[in-house]
Structures are given as structure tokens and as C-alpha cells.
BAKOL-35655 format. One record per residue: residue in three letters; x, y, z of N, C-alpha, C in turn. Coordinates in Angstrom, 2 decimals. Example, Ala and Ser with C-alpha at 12.3 -4.5 7.8 and 13.67 -1.06 7.14 Angstrom:
2
@resn:ALA; n.c1:13.19; n.c2:-5.69; n.c3:7.80; ca.c1:12.30; ca.c2:-4.50; ca.c3:7.80; c.c1:13.20; c.c2:-3.30; c.c3:7.80;
@resn:SER; n.c1:12.85; n.c2:-2.25; n.c3:7.08; ca.c1:13.67; ca.c2:-1.06; ca.c3:7.14; c.c1:12.90; c.c2:0.03; c.c3:7.87;
//
This chain:
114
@resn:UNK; n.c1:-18.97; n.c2:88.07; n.c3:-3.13; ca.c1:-18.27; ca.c2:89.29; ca.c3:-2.80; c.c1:-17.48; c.c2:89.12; c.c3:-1.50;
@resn:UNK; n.c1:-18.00; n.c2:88.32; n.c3:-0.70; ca.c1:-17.36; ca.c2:87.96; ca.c3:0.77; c.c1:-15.68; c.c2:87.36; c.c3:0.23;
@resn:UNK; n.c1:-15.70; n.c2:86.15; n.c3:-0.25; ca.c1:-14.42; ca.c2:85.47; ca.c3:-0.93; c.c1:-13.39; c.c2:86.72; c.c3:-1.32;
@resn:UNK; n.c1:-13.92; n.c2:87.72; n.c3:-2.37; ca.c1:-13.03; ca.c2:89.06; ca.c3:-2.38; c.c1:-12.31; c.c2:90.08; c.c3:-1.60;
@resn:UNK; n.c1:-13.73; n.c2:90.17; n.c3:-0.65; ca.c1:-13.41; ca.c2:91.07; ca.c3:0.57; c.c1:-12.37; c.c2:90.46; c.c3:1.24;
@resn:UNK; n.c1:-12.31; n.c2:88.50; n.c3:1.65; ca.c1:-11.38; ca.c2:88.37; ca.c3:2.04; c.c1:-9.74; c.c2:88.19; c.c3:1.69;
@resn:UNK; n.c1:-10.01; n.c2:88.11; n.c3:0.11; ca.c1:-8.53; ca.c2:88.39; ca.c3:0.05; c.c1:-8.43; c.c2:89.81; c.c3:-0.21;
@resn:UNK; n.c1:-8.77; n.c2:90.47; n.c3:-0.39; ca.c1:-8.32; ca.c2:91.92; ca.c3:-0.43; c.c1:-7.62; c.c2:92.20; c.c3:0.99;
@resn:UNK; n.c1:-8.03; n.c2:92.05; n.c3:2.09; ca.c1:-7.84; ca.c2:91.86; ca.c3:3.60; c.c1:-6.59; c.c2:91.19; c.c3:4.02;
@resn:UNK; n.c1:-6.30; n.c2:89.74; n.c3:3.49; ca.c1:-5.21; ca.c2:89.01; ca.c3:3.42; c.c1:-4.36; c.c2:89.57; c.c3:2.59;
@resn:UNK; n.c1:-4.10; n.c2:90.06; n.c3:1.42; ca.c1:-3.16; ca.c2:90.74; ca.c3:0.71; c.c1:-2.68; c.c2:92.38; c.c3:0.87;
@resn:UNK; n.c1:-3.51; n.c2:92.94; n.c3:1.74; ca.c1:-3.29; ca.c2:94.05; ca.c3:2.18; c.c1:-2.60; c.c2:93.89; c.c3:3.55;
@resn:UNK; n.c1:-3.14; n.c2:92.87; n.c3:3.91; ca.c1:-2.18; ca.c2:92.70; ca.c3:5.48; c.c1:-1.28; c.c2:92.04; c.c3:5.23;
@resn:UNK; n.c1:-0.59; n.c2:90.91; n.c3:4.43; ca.c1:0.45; ca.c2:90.37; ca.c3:3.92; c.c1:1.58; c.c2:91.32; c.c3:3.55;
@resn:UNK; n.c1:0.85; n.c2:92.49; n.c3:2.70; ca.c1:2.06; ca.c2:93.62; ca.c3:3.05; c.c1:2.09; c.c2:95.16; c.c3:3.78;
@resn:UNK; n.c1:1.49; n.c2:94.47; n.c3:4.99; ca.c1:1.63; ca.c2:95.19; ca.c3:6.17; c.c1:1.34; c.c2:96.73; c.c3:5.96;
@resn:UNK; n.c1:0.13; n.c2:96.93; n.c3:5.11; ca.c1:-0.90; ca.c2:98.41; ca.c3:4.65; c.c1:-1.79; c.c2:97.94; c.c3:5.71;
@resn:UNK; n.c1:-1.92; n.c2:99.46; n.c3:6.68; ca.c1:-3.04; ca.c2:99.44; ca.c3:7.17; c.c1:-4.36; c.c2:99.91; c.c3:6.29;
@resn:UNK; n.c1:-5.64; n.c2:99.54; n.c3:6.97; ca.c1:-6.86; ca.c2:99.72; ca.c3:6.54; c.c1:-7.04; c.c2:101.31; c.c3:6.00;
@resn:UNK; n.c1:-6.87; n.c2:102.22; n.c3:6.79; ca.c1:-6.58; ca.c2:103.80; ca.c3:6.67; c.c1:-6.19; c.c2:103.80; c.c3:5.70;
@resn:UNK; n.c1:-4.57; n.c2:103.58; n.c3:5.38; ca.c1:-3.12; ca.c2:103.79; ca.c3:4.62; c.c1:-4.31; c.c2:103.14; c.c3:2.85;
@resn:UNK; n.c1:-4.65; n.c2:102.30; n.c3:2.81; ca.c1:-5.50; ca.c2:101.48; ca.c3:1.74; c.c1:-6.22; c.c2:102.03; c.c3:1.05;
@resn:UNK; n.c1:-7.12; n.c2:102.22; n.c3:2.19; ca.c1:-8.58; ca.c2:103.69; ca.c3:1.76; c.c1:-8.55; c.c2:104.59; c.c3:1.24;
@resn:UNK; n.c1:-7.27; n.c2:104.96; n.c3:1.76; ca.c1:-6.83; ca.c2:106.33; ca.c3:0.75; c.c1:-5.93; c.c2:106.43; c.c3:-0.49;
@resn:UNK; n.c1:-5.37; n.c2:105.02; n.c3:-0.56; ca.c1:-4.69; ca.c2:104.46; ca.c3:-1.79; c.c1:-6.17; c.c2:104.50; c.c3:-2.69;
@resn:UNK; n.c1:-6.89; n.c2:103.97; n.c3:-2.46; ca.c1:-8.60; ca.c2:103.36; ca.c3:-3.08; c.c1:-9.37; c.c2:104.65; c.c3:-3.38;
@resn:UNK; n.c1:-8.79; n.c2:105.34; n.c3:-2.69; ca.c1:-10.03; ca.c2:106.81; ca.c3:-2.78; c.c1:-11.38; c.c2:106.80; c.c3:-2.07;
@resn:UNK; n.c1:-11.38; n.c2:105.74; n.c3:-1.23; ca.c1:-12.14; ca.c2:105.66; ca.c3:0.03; c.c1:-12.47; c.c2:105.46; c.c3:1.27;
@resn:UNK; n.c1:-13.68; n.c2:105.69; n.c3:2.13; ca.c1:-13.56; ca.c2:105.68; ca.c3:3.02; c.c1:-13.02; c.c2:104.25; c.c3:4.07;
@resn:UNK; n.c1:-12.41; n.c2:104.21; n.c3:5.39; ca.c1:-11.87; ca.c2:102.66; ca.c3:5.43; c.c1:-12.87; c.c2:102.49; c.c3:6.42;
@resn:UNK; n.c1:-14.47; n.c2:102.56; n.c3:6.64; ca.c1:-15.28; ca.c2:102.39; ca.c3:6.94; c.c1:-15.98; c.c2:101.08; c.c3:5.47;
@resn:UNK; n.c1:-15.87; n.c2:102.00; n.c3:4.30; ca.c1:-16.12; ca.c2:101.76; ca.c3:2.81; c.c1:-15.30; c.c2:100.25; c.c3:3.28;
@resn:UNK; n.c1:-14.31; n.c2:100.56; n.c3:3.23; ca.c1:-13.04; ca.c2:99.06; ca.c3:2.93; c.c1:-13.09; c.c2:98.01; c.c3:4.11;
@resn:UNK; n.c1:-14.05; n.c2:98.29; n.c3:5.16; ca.c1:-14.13; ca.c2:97.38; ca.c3:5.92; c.c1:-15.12; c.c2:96.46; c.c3:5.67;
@resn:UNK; n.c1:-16.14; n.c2:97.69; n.c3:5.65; ca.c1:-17.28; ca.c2:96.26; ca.c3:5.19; c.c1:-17.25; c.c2:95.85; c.c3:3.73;
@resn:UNK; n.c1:-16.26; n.c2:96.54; n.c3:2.93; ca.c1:-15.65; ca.c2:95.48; ca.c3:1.49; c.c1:-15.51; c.c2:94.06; c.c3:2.27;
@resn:UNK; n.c1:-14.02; n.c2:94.43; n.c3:3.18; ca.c1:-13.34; ca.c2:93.45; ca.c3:2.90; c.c1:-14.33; c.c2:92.11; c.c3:4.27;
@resn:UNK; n.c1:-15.34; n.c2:92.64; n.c3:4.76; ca.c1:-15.83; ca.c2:91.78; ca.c3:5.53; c.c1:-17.38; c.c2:91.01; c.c3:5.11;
@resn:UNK; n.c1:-17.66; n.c2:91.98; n.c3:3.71; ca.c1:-18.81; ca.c2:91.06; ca.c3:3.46; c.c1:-20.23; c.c2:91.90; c.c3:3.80;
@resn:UNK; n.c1:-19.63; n.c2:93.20; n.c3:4.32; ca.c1:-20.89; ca.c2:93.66; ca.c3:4.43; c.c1:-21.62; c.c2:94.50; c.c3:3.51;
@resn:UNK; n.c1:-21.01; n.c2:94.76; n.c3:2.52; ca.c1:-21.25; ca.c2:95.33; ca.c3:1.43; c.c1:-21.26; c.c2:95.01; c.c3:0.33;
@resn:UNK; n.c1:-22.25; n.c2:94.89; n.c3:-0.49; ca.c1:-22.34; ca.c2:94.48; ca.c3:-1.95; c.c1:-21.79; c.c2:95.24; c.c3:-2.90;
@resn:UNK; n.c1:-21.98; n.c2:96.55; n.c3:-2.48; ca.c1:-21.78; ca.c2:97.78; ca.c3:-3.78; c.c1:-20.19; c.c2:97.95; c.c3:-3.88;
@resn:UNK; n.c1:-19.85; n.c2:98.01; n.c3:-5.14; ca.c1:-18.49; ca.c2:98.38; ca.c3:-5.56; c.c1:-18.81; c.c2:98.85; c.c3:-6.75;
@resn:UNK; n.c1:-18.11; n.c2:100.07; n.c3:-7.48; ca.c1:-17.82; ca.c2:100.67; ca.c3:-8.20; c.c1:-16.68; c.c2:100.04; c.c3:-9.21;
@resn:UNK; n.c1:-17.32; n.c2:99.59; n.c3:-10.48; ca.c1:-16.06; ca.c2:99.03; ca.c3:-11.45; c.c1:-15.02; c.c2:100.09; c.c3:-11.47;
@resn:UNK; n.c1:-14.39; n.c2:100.97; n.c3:-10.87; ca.c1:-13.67; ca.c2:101.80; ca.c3:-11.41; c.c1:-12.24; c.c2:101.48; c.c3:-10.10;
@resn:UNK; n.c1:-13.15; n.c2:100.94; n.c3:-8.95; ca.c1:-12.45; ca.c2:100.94; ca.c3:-7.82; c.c1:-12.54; c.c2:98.77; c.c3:-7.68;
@resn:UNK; n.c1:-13.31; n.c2:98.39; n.c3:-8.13; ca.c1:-12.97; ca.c2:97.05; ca.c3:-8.67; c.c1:-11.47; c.c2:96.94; c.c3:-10.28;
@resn:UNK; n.c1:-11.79; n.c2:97.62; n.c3:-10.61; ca.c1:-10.49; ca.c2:97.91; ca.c3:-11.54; c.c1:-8.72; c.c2:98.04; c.c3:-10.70;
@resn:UNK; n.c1:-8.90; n.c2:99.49; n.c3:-10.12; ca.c1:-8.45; ca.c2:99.14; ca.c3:-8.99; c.c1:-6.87; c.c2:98.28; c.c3:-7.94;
@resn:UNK; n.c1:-8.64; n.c2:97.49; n.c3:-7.45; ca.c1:-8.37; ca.c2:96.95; ca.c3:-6.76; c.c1:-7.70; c.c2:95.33; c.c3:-7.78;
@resn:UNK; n.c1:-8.46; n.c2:95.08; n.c3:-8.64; ca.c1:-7.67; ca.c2:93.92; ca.c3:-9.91; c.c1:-6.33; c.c2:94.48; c.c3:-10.49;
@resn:UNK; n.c1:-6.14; n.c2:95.63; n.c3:-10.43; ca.c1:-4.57; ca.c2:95.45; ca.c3:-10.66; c.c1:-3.62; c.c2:95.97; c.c3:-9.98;
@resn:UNK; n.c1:-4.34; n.c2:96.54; n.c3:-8.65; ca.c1:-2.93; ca.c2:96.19; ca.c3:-7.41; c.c1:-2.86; c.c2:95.45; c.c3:-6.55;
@resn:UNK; n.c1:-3.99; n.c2:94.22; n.c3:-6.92; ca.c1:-3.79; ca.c2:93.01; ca.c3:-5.88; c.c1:-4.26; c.c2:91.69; c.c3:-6.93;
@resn:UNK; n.c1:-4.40; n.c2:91.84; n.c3:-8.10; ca.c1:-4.57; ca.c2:90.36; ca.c3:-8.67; c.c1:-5.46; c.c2:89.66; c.c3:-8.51;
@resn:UNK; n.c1:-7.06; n.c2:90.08; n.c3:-7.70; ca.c1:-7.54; ca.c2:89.21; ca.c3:-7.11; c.c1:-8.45; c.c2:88.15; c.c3:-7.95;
@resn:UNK; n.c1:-8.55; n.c2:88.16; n.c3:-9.16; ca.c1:-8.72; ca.c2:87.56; ca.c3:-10.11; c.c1:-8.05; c.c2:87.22; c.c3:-10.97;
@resn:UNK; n.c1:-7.40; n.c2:85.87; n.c3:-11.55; ca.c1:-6.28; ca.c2:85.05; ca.c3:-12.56; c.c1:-7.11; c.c2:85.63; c.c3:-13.77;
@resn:UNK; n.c1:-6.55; n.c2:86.02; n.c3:-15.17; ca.c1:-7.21; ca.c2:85.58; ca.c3:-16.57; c.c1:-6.34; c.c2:84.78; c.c3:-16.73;
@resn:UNK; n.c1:-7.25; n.c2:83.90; n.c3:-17.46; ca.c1:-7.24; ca.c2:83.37; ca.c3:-18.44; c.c1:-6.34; c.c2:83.82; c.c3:-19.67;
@resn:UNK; n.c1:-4.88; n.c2:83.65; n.c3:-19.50; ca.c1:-3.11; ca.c2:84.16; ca.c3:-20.43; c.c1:-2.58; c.c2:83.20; c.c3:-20.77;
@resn:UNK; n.c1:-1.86; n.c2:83.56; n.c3:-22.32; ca.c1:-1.34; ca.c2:82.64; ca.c3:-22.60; c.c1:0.51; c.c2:83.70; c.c3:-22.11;
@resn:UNK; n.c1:2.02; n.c2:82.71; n.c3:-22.42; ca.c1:2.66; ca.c2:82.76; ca.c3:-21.54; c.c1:2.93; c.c2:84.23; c.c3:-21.40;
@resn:UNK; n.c1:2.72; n.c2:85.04; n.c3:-21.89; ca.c1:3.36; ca.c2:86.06; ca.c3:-22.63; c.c1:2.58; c.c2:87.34; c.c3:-21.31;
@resn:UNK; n.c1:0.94; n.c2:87.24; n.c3:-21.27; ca.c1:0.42; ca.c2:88.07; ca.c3:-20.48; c.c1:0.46; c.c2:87.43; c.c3:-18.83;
@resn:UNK; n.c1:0.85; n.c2:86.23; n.c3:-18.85; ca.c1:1.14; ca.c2:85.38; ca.c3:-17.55; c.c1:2.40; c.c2:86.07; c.c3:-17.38;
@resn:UNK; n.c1:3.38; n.c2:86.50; n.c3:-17.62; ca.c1:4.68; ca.c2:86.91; ca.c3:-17.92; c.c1:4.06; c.c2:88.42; c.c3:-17.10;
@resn:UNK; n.c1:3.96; n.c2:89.46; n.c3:-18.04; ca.c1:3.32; ca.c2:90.75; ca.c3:-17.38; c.c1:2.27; c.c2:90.78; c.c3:-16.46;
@resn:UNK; n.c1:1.58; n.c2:89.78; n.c3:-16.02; ca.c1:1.08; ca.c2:89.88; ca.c3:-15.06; c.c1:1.60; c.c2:89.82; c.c3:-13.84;
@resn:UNK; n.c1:2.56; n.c2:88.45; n.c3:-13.72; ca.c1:3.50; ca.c2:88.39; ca.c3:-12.56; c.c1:4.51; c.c2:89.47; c.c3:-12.33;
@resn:UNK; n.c1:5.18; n.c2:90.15; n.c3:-13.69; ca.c1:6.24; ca.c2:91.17; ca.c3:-13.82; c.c1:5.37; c.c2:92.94; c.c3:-12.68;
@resn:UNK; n.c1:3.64; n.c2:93.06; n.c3:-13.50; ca.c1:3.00; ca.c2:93.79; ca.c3:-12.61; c.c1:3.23; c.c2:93.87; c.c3:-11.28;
@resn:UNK; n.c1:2.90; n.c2:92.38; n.c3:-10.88; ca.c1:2.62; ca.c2:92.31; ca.c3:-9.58; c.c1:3.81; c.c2:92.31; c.c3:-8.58;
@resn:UNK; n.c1:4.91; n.c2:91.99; n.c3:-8.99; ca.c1:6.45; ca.c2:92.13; ca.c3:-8.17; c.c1:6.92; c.c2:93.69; c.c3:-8.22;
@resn:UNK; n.c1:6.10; n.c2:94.45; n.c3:-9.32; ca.c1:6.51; ca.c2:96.34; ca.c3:-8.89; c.c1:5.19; c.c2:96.71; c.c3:-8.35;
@resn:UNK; n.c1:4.32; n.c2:96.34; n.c3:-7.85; ca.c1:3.75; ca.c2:96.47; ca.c3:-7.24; c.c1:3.89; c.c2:95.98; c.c3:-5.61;
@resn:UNK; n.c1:4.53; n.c2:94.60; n.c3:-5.63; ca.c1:5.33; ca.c2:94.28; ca.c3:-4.22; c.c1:6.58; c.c2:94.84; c.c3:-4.28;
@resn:UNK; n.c1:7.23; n.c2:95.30; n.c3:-5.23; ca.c1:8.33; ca.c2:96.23; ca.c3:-4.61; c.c1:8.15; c.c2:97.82; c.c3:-4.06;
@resn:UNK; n.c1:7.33; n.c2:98.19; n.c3:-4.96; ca.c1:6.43; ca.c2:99.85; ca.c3:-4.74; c.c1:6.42; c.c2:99.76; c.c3:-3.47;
@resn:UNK; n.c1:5.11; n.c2:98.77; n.c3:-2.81; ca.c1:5.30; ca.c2:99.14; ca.c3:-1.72; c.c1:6.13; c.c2:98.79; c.c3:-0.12;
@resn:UNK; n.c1:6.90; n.c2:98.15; n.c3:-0.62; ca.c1:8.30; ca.c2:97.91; ca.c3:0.01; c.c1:9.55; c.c2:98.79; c.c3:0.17;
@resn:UNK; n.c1:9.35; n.c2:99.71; n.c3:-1.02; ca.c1:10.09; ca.c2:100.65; ca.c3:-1.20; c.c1:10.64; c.c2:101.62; c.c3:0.14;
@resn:UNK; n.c1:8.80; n.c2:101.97; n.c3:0.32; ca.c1:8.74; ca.c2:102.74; ca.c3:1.61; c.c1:8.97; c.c2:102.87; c.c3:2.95;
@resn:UNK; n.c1:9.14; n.c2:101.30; n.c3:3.35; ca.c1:9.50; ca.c2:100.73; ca.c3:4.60; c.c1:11.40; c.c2:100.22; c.c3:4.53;
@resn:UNK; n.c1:11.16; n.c2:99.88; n.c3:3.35; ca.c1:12.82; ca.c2:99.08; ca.c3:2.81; c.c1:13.48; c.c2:99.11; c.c3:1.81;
@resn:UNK; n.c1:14.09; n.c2:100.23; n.c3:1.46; ca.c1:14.49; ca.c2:100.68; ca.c3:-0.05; c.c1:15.52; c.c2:99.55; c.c3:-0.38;
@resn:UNK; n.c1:16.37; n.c2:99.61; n.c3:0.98; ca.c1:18.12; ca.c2:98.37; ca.c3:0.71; c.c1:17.47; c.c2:96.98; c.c3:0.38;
@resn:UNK; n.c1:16.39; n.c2:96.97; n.c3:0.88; ca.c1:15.65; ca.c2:95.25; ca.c3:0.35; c.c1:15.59; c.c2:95.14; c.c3:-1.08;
@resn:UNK; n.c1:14.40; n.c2:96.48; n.c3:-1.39; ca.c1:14.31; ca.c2:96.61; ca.c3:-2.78; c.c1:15.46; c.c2:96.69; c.c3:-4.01;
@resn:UNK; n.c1:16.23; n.c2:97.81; n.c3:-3.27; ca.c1:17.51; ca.c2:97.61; ca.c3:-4.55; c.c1:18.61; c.c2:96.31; c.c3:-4.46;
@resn:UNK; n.c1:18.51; n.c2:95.27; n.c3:-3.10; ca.c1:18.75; ca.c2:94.12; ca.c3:-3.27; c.c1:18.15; c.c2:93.07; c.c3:-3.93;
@resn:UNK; n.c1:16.90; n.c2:93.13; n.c3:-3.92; ca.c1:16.08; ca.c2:92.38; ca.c3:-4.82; c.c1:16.05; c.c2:92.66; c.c3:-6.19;
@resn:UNK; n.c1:16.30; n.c2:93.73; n.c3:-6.80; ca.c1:16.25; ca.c2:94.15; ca.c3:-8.30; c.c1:17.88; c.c2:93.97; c.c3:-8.65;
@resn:UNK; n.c1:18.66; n.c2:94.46; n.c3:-8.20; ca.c1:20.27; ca.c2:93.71; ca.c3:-8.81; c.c1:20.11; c.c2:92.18; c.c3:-8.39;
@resn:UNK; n.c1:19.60; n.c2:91.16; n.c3:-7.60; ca.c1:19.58; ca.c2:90.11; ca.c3:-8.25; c.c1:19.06; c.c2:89.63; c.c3:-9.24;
@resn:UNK; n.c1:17.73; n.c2:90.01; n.c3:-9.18; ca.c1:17.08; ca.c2:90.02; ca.c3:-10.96; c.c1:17.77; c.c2:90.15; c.c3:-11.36;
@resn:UNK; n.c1:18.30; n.c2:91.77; n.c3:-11.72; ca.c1:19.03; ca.c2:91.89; ca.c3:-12.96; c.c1:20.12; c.c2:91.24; c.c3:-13.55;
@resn:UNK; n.c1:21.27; n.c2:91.08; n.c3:-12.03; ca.c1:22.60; ca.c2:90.41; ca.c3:-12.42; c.c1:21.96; c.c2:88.44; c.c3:-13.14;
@resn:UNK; n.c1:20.92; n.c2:88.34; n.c3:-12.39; ca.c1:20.73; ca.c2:86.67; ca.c3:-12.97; c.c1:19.97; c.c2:86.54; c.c3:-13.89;
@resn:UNK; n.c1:19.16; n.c2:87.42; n.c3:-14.60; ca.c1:18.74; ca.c2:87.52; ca.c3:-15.74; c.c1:19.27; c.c2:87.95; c.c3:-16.99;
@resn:UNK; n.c1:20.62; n.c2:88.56; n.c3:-16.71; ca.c1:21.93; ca.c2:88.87; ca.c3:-17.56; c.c1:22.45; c.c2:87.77; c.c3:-17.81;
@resn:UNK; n.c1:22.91; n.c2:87.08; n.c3:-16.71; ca.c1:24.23; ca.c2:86.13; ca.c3:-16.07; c.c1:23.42; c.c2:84.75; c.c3:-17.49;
@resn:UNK; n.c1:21.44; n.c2:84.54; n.c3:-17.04; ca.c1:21.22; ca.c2:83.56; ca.c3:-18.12; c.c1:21.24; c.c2:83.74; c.c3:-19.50;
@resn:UNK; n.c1:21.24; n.c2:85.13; n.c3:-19.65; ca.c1:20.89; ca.c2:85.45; ca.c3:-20.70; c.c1:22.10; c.c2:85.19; c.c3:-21.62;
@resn:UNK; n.c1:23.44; n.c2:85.68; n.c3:-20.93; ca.c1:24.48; ca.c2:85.59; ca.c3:-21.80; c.c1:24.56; c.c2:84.22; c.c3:-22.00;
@resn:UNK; n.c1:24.41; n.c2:83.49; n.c3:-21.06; ca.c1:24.66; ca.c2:82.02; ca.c3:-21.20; c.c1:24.10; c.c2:81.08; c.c3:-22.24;
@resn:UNK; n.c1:22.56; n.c2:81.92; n.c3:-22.25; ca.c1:21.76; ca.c2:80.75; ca.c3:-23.70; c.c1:21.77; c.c2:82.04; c.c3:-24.69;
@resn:UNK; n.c1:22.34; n.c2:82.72; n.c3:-24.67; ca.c1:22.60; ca.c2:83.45; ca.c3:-26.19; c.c1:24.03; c.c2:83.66; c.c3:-26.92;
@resn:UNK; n.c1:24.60; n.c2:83.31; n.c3:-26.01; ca.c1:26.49; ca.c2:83.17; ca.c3:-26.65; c.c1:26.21; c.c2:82.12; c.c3:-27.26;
@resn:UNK; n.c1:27.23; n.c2:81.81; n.c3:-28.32; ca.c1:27.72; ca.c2:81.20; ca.c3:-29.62; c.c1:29.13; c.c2:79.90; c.c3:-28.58;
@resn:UNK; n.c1:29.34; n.c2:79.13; n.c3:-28.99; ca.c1:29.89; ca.c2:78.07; ca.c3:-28.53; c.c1:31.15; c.c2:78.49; c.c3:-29.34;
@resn:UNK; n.c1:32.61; n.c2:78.77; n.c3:-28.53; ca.c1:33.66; ca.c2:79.22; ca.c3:-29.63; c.c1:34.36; c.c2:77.72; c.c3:-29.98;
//
């Protein structure tokens, strides 16, 4: 549970959520989320282990390419979500490059050779 606590800690501070700001994303106390993320606590609730697995990933499955695909796709609106709030011009810079270069390939390996 320690190994968890610490990336929950590293990925919450990677995008610059305080402990507070978290807790209350989580629906708990950041007393609760400290000694999560430090090991002092065993008890977690599958509902808030749920969670916490799909707004931080902290466990890989086992996918073939397709749910490897939506998993990563999850996790970049989930790093844009909360980017949003601090940096919207980042965000809508980052999504028109997606889009324009995921067009730009798309036309490229789906056009017909004239």
C-alpha cells in the first residue's frame, strides 16, 4: 500500500493539485490522503480505490492495443481536465495539434494514389 500511496503523491504533485484541492476531488479527508499517500494507512475503500485507478492509472492492465489505446486516450483528458483550470490556451493548443496531425495522417494513409 506504501508503493501506491507513493505514486498517488508523485502524480498528484506532478500536476501541481494540492493535498486539500485532491481530498475533496476523492471525497475525503486530506488528513485521510496523507496517511494514504504516506503509508500510514491500510484502509481504502474500493469505491475510492476505483477512483483513484482511473484518475491516476496507478495500476497497468493487462490490454490488448485497442484498450491500451483508451487507456492512454483516458488519461491525456484527464491531464488536460486538469490543466484546463490553470491553462485553457495550453489546452486548446494541445488539442488542435492532435487534431490538425491526426487529420493531416489520416488523409495521408487513406487517400487513393491518383
Amino acid at each position: 500500500m506504501q508503493e501506491i500511496g507513493k505514486q498517488i503523491r508523485q502524480i498528484r504533485t506532478q500536476r501541481g493539485i494540492s493535498l486539500n484541492a485532491y481530498a475533496d476531488v476523492l471525497g475525503v479527508s486530506s488528513g485521510y490522503l496523507s496517511n494514504l499517500e504516506t503509508g500510514k494507512t491500510q484502509n481504502i475503500t474500493l469505491s475510492i480505490l476505483e477512483h483513484l485507478q482511473n484518475d491516476l492509472t496507478l495500476v497497468p492492465y493487462p490490454t490488448d492495443n485497442n484498450d491500451e489505446l483508451r487507456l492512454r486516450l483516458d488519461r491525456v483528458y484527464n491531464l488536460l481536465f486538469a490543466l484546463q483550470s490553470c491553462k485553457p490556451d495550453a489546452v486548446e493548443y494541445l488539442l488542435r495539434c492532435v487534431e490538425e496531425g491526426a487529420e493531416a495522417f489520416l488523409s495521408h494513409y487513406t487517400s487513393s494514389p491518383r
